[in-house]
C-alpha positions as CSV (number, residue, x, y, z in Angstrom):
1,X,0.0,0.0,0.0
2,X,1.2,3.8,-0.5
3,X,2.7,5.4,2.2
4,X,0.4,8.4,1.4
5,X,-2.5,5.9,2.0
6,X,-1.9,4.2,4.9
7,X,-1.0,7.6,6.6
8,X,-4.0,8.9,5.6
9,X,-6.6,6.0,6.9
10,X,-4.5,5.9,10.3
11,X,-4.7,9.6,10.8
12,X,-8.6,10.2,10.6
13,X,-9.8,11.5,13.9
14,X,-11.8,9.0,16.3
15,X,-15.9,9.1,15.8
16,X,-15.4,10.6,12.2
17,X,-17.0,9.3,9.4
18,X,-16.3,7.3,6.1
19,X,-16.2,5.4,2.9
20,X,-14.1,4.6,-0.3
21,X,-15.0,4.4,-3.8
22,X,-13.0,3.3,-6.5
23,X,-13.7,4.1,-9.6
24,X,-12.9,3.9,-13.7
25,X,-15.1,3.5,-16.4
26,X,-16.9,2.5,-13.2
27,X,-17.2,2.8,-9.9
28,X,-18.0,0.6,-6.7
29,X,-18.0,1.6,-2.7
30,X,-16.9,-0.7,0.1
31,X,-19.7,0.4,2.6
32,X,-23.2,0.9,1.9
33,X,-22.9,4.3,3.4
34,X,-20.3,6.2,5.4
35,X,-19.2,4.1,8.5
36,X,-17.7,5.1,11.7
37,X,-14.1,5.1,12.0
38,X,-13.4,1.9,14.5
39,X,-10.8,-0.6,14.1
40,X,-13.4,-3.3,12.1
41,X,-14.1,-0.5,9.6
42,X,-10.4,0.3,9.1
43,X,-9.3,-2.9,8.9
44,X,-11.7,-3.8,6.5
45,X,-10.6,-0.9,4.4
46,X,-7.3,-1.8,4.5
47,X,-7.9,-5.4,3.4
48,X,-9.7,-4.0,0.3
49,X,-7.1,-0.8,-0.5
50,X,-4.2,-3.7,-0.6
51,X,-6.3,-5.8,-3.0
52,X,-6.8,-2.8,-5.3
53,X,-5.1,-2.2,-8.7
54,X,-5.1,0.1,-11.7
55,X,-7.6,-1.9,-13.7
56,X,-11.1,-0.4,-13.9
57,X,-10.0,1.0,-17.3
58,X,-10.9,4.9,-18.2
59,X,-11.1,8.0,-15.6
60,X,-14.9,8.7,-14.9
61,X,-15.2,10.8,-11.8
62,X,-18.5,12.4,-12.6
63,X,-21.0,9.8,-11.5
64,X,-19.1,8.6,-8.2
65,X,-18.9,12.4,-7.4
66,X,-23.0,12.6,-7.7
67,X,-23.2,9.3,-6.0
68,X,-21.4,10.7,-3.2
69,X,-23.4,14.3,-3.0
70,X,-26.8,11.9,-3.7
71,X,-26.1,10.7,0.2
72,X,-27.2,12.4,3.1
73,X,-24.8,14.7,5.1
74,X,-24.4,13.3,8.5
75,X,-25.5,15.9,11.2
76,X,-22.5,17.8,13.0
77,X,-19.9,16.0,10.5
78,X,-19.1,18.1,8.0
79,X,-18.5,16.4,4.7
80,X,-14.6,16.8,3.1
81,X,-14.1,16.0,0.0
82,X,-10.3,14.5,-1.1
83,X,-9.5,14.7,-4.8
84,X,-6.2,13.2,-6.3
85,X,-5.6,12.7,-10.1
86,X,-2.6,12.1,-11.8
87,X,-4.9,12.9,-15.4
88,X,-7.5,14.6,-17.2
89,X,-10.7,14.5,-17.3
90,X,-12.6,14.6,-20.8
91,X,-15.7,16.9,-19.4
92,X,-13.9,19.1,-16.6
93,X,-16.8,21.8,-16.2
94,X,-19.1,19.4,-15.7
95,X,-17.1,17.9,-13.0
96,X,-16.4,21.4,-11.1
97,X,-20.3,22.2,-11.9
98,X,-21.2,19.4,-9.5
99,X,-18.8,20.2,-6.7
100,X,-20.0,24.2,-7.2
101,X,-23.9,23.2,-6.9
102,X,-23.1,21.3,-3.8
103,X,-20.4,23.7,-2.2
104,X,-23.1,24.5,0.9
105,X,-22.4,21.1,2.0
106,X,-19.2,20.2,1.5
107,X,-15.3,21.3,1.3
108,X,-13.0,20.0,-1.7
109,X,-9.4,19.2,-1.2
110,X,-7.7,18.7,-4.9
111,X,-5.0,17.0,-5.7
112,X,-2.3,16.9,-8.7
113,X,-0.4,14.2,-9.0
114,X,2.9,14.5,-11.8
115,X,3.2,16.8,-14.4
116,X,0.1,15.3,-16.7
117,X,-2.8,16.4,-14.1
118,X,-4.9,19.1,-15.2
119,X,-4.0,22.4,-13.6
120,X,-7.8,23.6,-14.2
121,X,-9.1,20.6,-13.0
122,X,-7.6,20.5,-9.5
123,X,-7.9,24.3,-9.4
124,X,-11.1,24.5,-10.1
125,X,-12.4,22.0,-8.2
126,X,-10.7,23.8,-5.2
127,X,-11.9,26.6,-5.7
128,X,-15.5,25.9,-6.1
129,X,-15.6,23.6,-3.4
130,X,-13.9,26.2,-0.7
131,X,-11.2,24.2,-0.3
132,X,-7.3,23.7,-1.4
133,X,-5.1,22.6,-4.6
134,X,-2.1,20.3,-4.1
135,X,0.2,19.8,-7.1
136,X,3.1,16.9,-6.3
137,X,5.7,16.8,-9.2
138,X,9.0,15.5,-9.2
139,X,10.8,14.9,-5.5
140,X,7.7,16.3,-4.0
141,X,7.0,14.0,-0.6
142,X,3.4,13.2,-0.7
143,X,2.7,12.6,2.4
144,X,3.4,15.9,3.9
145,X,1.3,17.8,1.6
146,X,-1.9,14.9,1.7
147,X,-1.6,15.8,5.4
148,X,-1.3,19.7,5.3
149,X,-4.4,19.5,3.2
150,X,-6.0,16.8,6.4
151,X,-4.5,19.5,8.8
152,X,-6.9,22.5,6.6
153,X,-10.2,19.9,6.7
154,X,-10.0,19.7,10.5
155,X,-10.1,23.1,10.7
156,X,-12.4,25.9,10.4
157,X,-11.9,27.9,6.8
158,X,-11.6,31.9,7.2
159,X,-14.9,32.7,4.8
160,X,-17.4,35.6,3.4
161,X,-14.3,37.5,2.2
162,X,-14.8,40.7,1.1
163,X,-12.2,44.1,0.4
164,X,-13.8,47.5,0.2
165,X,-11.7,50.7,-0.8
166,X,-12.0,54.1,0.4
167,X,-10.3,56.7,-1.6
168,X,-11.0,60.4,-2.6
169,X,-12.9,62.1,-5.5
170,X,-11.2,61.3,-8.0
171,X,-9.6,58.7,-7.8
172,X,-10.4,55.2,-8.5
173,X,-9.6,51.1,-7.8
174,X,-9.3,48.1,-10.2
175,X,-9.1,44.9,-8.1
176,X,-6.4,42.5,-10.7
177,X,-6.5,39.7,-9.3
178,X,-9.3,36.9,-8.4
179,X,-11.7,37.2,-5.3
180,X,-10.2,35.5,-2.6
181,X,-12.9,32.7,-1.6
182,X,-11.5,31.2,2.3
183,X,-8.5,31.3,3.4
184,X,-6.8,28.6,6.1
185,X,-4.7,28.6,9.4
186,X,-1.3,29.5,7.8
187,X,-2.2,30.4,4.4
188,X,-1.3,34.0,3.2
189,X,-3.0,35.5,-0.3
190,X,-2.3,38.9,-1.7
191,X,-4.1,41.4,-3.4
192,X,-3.1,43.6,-6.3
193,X,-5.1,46.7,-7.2
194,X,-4.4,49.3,-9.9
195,X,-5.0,53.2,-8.3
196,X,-5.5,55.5,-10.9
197,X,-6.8,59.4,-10.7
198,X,-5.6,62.6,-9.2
199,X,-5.2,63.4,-5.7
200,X,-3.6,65.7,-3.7
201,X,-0.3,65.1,-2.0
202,X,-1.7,64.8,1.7
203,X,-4.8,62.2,0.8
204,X,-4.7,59.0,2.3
205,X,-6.9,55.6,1.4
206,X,-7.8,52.9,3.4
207,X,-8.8,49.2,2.7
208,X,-11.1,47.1,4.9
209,X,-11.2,43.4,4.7
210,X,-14.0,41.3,6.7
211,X,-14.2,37.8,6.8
212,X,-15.9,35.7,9.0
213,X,-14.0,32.6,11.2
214,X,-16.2,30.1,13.0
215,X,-19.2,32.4,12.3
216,X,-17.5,35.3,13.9
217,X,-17.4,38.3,12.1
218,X,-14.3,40.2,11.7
219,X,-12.8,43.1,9.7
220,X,-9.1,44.4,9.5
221,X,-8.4,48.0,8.4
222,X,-5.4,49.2,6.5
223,X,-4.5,52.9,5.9
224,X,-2.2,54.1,3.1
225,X,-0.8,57.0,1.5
226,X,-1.6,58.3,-2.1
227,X,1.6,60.4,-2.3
228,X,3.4,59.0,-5.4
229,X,6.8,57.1,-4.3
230,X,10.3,57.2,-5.8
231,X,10.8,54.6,-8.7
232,X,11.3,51.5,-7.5
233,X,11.4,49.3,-10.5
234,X,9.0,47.3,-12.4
235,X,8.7,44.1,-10.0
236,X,5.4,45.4,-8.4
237,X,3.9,46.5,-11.6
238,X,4.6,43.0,-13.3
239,X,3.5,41.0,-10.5
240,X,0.3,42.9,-10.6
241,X,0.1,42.5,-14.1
242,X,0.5,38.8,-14.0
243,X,-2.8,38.8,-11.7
244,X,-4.6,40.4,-14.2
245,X,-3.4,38.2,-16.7
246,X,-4.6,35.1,-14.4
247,X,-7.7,36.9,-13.9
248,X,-9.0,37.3,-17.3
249,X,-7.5,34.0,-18.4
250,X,-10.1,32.5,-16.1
251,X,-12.4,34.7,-17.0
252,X,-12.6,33.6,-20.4
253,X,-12.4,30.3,-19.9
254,X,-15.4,29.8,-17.1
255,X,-17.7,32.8,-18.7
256,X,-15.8,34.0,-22.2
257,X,-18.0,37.1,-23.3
258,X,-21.0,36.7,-25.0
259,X,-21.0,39.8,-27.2
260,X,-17.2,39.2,-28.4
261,X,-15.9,35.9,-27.4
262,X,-12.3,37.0,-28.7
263,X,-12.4,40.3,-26.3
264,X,-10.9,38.6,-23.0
265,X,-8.0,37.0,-25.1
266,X,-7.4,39.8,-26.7
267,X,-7.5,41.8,-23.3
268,X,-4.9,39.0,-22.4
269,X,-2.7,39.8,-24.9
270,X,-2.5,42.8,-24.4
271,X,-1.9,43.1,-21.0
272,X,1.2,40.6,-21.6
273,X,2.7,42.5,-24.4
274,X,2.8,45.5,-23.0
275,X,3.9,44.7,-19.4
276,X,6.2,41.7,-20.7
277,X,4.7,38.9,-18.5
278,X,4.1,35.7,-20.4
279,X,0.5,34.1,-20.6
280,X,-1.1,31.0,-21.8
281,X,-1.6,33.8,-25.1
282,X,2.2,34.4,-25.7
283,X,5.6,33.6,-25.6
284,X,9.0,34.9,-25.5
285,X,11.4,34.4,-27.9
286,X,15.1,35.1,-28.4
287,X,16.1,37.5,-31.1
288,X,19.3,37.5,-33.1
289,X,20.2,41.0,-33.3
290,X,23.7,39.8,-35.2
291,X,23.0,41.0,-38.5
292,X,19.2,42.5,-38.3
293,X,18.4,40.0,-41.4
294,X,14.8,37.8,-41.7
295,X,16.2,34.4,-41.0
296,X,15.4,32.3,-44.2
297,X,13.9,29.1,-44.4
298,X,12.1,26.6,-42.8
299,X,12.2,26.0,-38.7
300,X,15.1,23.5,-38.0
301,X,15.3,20.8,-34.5
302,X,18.1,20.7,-32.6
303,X,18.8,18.7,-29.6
304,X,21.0,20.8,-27.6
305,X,22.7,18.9,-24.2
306,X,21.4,19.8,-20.7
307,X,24.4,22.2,-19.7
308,X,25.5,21.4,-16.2
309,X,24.6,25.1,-14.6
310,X,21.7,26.9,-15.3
311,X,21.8,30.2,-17.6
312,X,19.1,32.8,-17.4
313,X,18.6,34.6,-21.1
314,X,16.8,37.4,-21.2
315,X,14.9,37.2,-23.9
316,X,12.3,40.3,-25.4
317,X,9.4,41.0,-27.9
318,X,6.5,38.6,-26.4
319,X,4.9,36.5,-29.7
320,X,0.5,35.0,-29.8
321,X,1.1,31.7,-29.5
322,X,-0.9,28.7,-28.7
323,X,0.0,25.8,-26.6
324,X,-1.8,23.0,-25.7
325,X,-1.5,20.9,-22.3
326,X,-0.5,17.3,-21.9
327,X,-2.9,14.5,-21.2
328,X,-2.8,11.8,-19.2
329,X,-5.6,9.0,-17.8
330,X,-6.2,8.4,-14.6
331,X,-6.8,4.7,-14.4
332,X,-8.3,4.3,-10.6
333,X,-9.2,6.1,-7.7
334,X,-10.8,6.1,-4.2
335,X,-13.2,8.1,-2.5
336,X,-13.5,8.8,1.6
337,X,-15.7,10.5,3.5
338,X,-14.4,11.9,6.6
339,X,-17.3,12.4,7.1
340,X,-15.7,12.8,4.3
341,X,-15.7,12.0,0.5
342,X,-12.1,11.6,-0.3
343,X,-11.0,10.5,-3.9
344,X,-7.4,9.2,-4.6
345,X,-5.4,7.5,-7.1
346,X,-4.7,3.9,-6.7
347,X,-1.3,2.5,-8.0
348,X,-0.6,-1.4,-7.5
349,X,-0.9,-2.3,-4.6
350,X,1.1,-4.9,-2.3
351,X,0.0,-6.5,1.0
352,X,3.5,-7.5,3.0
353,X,4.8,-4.9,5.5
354,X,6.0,-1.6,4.2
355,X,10.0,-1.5,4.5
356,X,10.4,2.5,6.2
357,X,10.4,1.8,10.1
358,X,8.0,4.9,10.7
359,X,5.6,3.3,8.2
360,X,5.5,0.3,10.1
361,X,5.4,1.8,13.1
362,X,2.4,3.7,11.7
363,X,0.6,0.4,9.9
364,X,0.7,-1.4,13.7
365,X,-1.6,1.7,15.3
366,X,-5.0,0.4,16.5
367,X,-8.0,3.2,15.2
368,X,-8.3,4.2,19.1
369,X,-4.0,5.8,18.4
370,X,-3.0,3.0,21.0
371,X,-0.5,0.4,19.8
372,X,0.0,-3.5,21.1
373,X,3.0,-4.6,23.2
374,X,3.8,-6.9,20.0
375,X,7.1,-8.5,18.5
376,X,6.1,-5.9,15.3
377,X,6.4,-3.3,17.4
378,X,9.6,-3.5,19.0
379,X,11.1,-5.1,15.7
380,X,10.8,-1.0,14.8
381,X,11.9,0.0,18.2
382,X,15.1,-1.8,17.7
383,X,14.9,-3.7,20.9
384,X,13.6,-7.4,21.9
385,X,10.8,-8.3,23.7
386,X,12.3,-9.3,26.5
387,X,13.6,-5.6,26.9
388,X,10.7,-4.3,26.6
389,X,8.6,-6.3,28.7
390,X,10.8,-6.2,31.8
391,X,11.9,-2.3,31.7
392,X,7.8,-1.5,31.5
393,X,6.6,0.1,34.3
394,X,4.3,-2.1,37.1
395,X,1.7,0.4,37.3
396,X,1.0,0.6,33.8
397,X,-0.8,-2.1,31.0
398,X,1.3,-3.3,28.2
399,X,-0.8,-1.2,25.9
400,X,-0.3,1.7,27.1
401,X,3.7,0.7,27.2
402,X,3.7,0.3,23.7
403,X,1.8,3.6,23.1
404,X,4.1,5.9,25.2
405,X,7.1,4.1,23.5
406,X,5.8,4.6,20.2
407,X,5.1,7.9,20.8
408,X,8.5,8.9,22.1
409,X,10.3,7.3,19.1
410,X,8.9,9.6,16.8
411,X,9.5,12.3,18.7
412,X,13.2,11.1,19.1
413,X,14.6,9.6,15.8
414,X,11.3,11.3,13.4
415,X,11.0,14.9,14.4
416,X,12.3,15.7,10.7
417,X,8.8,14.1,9.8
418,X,6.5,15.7,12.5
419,X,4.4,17.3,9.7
420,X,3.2,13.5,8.7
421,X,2.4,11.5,12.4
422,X,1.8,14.4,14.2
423,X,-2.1,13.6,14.1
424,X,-1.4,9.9,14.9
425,X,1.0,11.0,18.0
426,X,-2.3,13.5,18.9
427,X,-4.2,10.3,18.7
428,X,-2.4,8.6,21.0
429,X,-2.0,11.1,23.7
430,X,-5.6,12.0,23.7
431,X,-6.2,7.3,23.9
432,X,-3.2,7.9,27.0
433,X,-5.5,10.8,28.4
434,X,-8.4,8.8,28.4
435,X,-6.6,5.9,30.4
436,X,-6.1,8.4,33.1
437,X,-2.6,7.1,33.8
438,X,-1.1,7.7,36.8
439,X,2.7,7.3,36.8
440,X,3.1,8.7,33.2
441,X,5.9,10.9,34.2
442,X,7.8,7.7,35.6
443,X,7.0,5.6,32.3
444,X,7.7,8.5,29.8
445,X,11.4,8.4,31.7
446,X,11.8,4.9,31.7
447,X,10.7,4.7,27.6
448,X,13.1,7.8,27.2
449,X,16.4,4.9,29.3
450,X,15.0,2.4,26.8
451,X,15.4,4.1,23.6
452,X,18.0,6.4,24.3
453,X,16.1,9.8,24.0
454,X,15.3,13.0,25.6
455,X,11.9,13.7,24.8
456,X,10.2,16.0,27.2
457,X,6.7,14.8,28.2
458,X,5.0,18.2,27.9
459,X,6.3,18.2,24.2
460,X,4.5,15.5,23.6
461,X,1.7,16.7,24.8
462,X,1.3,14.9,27.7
């Protein structure tokens, strides 16, 4: 099984809800419905995730995604919605259509997977569905960003965005860039606006932005000066320019213009040519200024060698070109539901042990985040079970042993990779919480003699 997978199954939160579909030319679910998380219903997803393989033929994502919106939302369990795709889709509006008509009940977390997923797909879906785009392409560690996006669905979204500007007579604001939709715990977005008018050398502006968090109202005000500033470059102008650009690039691709369909291109165009910022519309190209002769002939191939360094060529005189995107097929996939509908792509899957110690030490945690005092288990702790058993602690059971010392062992040799078990290691100290232990200081020291660490109980949250 992936990495990315089994990380993901054992780091859903206890009482949650879920379900997976795969799904091709077709599509089945393993549950009827959305389950509760427990260790039957995990296991039994497991079992079928390993048996899995990329052979359910073409990508058709459109009727599992209605299937999924078809059921009932669970009260007080928000539906997520988990999208990876390492492809295109052949009917992509339809596919964001349906995640935009049901956006009120759900949030959409999108996925890219290589460089053949479709950029508009996985945007768009994000965007209509309130949630957040992933793109994983070359060294690009999965898991870390599958969990950032888990980290954003367990939390509440900053919505109900809106900027006002308050400026003088005379002078006025274009917005360039796209309406900021919700933002999350960490996330930053900015703004570019275009000032343009007459005022006098004293006038000041101010911007408000309110937003609502947890169904709290809130608003943020920023004053500014209109007094022109020295010259400092072209770098803001560009950026602001390549905003626009994005902005009307979507534009005409979601809405187009009914009067003149050509009109946003050529707004797009123009914008690029005269700012020098490339778009989807144009291109640069390098310009022999040697002789100032036509170059005659056809257009010739050459394979020129990678060079060991990389050389930046500034290049000028922005062309209209087209370009067209690469395609690719996405052969199967899965859907959760968190209470969530989760969708991911399925590679070939395996069923003996995975070989990274963390991922085993991950594959033998029980739904509740406790672990067994097994031979597995201390196989990954690098000790025997004899060791184990006779350093543990008389006060304490043998499962909550094994849970401290897993615990600690991530903290001590896999802090580098805090960002993908910290939800199982939250898990496990809310499962020790609930035990209501009442040495843990003395068996947090005695797993810290036994594995050679220093963790601190109160980082791990104890």
């Amino acid at each position: 099984m992936d990495g990315w997978m089994l990380l993901l199954l054992k780091s859903l939160p206890v009482g949650c809800y879920f379900n997976i579909y795969s799904f091709g030319s077709t599509y089945t679910h393993i549950f009827p419905k959305s389950v509760v998380y427990s260790q039957k219903t995990m296991d039994e997803a497991l079992k079928v995730i390993e048996g899995m393989g990329a052979d359910m033929g073409g990508t058709e994502i459109l009727e599992p995604l209605k299937h999924i919106f078809n059921q009932p939302c669970i009260p007080s369990q928000p539906r997520q919605l988990f999208v990876f795709t390492d492809g295109e889709v052949c009917n992509t509006t339809a596919v964001i259509d349906v995640v935009k008509r049901n956006s009120g009940s759900h949030r959409c977390f999108s996925f890219g997977i290589g460089e053949g997923a479709s950029t508009a797909l996985i945007k768009g879906l994000a965007k209509e569905g309130r949630g957040h785009a992933q793109f994983i392409t070359g060294a690009d560690r999965m898991q870390s960003k599958v969990m950032q996006s888990l980290r954003f669905a367990l939390q509440p979204a900053v919505v109900d965005i809106s900027v006002t500007w308050d400026v003088p007579a005379g002078v006025s604001v274009t917005t360039l860039s796209q309406p900021i939709t919700n933002l999350f715990q960490g996330q930053r977005s900015l703004i570019y606006a275009q000032l343009t008018g007459q005022s006098s050398g004293d006038a000041e502006g101010c911007v408000t932005v309110k937003y609502s968090l947890a169904d709290h109202p809130t608003q943020n005000q920023l004053k500014f000066s209109l007094k022109p500033t020295e010259d400092t470059g072209l770098t803001a102008h560009r950026l602001g320019a390549r905003a626009l650009i994005r902005s009307l690039e979507v534009e005409a691709k979601e809405h187009g213009d009914q009067s003149d369909p050509v009109k946003a291109k050529e707004k797009v165009i123009e914008v690029s040519v005269q700012s020098g910022v490339s778009s989807s519309l144009t291109a640069f190209i390098a310009v022999n200024k040697g002789n100032g002769e036509a170059v005659q002939g056809p257009l010739l191939r050459r394979n020129v060698p990678a060079p060991s360094m990389s050389i930046h060529l500034s290049v000028s005189l922005p062309l209209s070109l087209s370009c067209s995107a690469s395609k690719g097929q996405l052969s199967c996939a899965y859907a959760f539901r968190l209470h969530s509908d989760k969708i991911g792509h399925c590679g070939v899957y395996a069923s003996q042990a995975p070989s990274d110690p963390m991922l085993q030490l991950i594959s033998l945690q029980r739904a509740s985040g406790s672990w067994l005092l097994q031979s597995t288990l201390v196989a990954v702790l690098g000790k025997t079970l004899k060791d184990v058993e006779s350093t543990k602690p008389t006060s304490v059971s043998p499962e909550v042993w094994a849970t401290v010392l897993a615990v600690i062992w991530l903290h001590g040799f896999k802090k580098d990779a805090q960002v993908e078990w910290e939800f199982l290691a939250m898990k496990a100290v809310s499962w020790l919480h609930g035990e209501k232990v009442p040495c843990m200081t003395e068996c947090v020291e005695a797993g810290n003699v036994l594995l050679g660490c220093q963790v601190q109980e109160s980082s791990m949250g104890m």
